[in-house]
C-alpha positions as CSV (number, residue, x, y, z in Angstrom):
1,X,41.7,96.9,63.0
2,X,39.4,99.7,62.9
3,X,41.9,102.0,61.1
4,X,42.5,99.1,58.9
5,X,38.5,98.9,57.8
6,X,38.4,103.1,57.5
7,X,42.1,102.6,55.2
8,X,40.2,100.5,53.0
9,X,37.2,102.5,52.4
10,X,38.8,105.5,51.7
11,X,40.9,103.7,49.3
12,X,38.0,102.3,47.5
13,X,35.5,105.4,47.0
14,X,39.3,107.7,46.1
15,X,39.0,107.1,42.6
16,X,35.1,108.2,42.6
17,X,36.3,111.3,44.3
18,X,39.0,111.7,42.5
19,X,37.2,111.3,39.1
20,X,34.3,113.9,40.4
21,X,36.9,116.2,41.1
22,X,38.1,116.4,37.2
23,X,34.9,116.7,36.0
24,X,33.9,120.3,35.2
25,X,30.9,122.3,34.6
26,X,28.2,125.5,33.3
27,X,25.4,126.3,33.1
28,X,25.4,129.8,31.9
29,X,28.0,130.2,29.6
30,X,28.6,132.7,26.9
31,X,28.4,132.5,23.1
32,X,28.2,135.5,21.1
33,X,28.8,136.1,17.6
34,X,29.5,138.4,15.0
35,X,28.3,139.3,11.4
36,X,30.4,142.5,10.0
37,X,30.0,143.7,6.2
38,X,29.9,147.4,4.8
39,X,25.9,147.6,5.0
40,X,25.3,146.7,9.0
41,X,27.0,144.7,11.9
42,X,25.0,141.9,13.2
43,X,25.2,140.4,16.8
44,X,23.7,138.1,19.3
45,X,24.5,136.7,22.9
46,X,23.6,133.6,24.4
47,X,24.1,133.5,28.0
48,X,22.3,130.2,28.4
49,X,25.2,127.9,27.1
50,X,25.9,124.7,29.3
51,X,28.7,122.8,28.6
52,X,30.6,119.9,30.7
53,X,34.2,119.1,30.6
54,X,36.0,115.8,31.9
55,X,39.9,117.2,32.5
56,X,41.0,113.1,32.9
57,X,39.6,112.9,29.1
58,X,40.3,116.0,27.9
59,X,36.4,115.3,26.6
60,X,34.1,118.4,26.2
61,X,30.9,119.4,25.1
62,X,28.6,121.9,24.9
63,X,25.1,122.8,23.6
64,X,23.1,126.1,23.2
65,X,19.3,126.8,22.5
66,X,19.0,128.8,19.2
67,X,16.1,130.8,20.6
68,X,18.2,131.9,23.8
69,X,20.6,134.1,21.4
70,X,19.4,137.8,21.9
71,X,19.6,141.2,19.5
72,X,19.9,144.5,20.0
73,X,16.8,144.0,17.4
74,X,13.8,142.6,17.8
75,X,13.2,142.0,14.1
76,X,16.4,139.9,14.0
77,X,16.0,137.9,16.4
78,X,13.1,136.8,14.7
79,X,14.2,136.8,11.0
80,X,17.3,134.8,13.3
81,X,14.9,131.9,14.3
82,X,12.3,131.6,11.9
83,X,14.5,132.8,8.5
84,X,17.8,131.7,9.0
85,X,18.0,128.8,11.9
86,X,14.4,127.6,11.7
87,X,14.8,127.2,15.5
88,X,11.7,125.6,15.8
89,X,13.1,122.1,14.0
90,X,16.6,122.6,15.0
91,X,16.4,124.1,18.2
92,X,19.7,123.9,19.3
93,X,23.9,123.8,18.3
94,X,26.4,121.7,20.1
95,X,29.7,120.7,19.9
96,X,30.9,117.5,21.0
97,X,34.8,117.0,21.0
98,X,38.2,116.6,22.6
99,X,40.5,119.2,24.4
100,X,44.4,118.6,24.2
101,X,47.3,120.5,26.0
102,X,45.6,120.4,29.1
103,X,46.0,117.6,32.1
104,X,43.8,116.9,35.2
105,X,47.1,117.4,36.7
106,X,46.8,121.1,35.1
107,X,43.7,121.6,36.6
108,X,44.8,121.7,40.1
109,X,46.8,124.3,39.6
110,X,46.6,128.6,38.5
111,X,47.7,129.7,35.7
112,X,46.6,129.8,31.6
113,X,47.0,126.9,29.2
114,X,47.3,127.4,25.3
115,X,44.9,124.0,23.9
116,X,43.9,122.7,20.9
117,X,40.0,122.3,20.6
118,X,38.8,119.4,18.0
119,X,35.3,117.9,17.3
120,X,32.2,118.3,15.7
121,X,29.9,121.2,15.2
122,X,26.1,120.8,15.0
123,X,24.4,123.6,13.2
124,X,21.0,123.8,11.5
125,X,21.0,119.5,12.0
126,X,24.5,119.9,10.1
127,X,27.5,118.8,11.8
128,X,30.8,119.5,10.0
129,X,34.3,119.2,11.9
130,X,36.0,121.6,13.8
131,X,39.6,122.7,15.1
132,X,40.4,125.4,16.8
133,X,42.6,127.3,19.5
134,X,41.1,128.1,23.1
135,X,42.8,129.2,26.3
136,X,42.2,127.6,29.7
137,X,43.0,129.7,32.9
138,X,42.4,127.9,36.2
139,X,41.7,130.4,38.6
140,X,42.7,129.8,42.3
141,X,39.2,129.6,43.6
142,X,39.2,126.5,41.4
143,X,37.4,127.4,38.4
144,X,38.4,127.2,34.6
145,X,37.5,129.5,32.4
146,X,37.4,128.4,28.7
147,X,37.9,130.9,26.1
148,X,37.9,130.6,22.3
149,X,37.2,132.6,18.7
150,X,36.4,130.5,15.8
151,X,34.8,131.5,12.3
152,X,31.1,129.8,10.8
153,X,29.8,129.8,7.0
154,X,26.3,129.5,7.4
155,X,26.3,127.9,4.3
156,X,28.5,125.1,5.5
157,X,25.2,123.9,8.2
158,X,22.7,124.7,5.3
159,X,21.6,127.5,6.2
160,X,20.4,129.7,3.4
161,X,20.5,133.4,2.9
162,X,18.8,134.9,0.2
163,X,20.3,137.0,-2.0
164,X,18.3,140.4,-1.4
165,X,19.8,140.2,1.8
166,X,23.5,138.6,1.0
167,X,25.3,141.4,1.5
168,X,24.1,142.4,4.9
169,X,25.8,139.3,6.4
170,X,29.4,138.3,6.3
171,X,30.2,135.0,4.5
172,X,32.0,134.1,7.5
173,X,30.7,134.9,11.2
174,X,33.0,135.2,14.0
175,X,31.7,132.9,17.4
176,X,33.4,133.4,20.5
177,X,33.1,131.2,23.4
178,X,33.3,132.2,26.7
179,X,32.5,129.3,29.7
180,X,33.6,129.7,33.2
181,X,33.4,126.3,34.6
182,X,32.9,124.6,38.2
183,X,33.8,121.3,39.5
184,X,30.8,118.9,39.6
């Protein structure tokens, strides 16, 4: 009888465990990006990038503090925050979206998985849709790390660059997104 009651209560708290154990998350992921044009290259990294990802959905989502993106220059970073992202009103981007190509089932076992990434962007208080490619590689400690390139207009999140400077930053600025996620 015994057996019977233990039978029971594993049965009842498996899905909890089992819905814990598709859940994925970071605290310190990577977002860098990349401004190239024929006057000066412009980059940042933000290695402060927390994101959670639920593998029975195929729901993810991620946010970033503008302020936590660092230049090689000082100047920029602050041109960057008070200029460009007025950091202190909008101080942070996030996507919220949907991965598909990739199972809970694939996230029990190694190997890389080519997905599909769609959702929304949040820039500057803007939010415009997004679709892109990423790869998934589960890793046989158990952790999945997320990668993916995607390009940004900052005009598209209202963000305004004035002309004297136009040229020094590319219309379009390449992100990449780089998250190495743990079970939760």
């Amino acid at each position: 009888m015994k057996t019977l009651g233990h039978l029971i209560i594993a049965l009842a708290i498996a899905p909890a465990t089992l819905s814990a154990q598709e859940r994925f998350a970071t605290r310190n992921g990577h977002i860098n990006f990349f401004s190239s044009t024929s006057v000066e290259n412009i980059e940042a990294d933000n290695n402060k990038v927390t994101s959670v990802f639920d593998a029975s959905t195929g729901a993810i989502e991620f946010a970033a503090l503008i302020k936590a993106f660092e230049f090689e220059k000082a100047l920029m970073q602050e041109h960057f925050n008070e200029n460009y992202m007025e950091s202190n009103t909008h101080p942070k981007a996030n996507f919220k979206g949907k991965v598909s190509g990739f199972t809970a089932a694939d996230a029990m076992k190694a190997g890389s998985y080519d997905v599909d990434v769609s959702g929304d962007l949040t820039i500057h208080g803007v939010t415009k849709p997004l679709t892109t490619k990423a790869t998934f590689v589960v890793n046989a400690d158990g952790t999945i790390k997320a990668t993916s390139d995607f390009s940004v207009r900052p005009e598209d999140h209202g963000i305004t660059i004035p002309g004297v400077v136009r040229k020094n930053i590319a219309e379009q600025i390449k992100v990449t997104v780089d998250l190495t996620y743990a079970r939760m």
